[in-house]
KESETI-175917 format. One record per residue: z, x, y of N, C-alpha, C in turn. Coordinates in steps of 0.2 Angstrom, whole numbers, plus 5000, padded with zeros to 4 digits. Layout:
<bamars>
ZXYZXYZXY/...
</bamars>
This chain:
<bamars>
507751464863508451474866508351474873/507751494874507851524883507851464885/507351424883507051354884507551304886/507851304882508551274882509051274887/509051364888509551364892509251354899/508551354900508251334908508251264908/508351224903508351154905509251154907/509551154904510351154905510151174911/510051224915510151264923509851204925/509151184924509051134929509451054930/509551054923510150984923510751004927/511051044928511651084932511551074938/510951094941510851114947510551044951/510450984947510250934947510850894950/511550924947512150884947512550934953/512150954956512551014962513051034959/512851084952513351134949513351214954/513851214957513751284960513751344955/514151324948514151384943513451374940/513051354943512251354937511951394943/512051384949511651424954511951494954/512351514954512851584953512351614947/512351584942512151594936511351624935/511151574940510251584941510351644945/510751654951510651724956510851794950/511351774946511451824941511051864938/510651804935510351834928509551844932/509251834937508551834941508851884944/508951894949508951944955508852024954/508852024950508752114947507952124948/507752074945506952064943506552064950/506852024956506752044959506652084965/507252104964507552164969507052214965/506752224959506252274958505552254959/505452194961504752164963504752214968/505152184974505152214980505352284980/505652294978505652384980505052404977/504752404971504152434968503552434973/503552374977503052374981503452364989/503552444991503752464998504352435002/504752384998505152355001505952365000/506352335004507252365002507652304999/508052344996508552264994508752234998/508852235004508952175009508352155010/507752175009507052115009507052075002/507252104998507052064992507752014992/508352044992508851984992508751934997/508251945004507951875007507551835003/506951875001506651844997506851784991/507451844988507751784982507951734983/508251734989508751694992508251624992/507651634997506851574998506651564991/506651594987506551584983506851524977/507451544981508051504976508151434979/508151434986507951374989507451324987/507051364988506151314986506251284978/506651334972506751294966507251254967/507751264970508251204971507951154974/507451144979507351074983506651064978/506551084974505951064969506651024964/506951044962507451014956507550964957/507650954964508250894967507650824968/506950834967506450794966506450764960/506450694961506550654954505750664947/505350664951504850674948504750744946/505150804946505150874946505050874937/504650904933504650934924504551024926/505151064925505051104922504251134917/504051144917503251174914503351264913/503651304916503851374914504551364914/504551444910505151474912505451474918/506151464919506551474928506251534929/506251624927506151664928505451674929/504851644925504351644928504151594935/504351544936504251514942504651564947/505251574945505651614951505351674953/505151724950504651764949503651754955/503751694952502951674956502951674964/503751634964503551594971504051684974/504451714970504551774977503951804976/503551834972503151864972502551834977/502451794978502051764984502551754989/502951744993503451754999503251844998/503251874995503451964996502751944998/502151924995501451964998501351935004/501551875007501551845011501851895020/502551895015502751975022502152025021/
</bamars>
């Protein structure tokens, strides 16, 4: 089911659905607002973070050649958690 539902997000976000991006900040940014505070950081860092984060998926999607291979939540997950170790 989950599978399903990250192919639909990325099909939406494909088609400049702004309720699929809404949708993504929703149901992700919890996880990482605990990345980041867990390790010495505030919600205004990690909502930076997500934000880059959210960016770097979206201009990956928009790549014709782009396949999905994980979870949105794990890729979303990777790329902040590397942005956070990089600050």
């Amino acid at each position: 089911m989950a599978y399903y539902f990250d192919e639909l997000i990325v099909e939406q976000i494909r088609n400049k659905n702004d309720v699929a991006l809404r949708e993504l900040y929703k149901t992700h940014y919890p996880m990482v607002v605990h990345l980041v505070c867990s390790n010495s950081g505030t919600e205004q860092e990690a909502k930076d973070i997500y934000q880059e984060a959210v960016i770097a998926f979206y201009e990956r999607v928009q790549q014709p050649a782009f396949t999905l291979t994980c979870k949105i939540k794990t890729y979303l997950y990777a790329v902040s958690r590397r942005l956070w170790l990089k600050k």
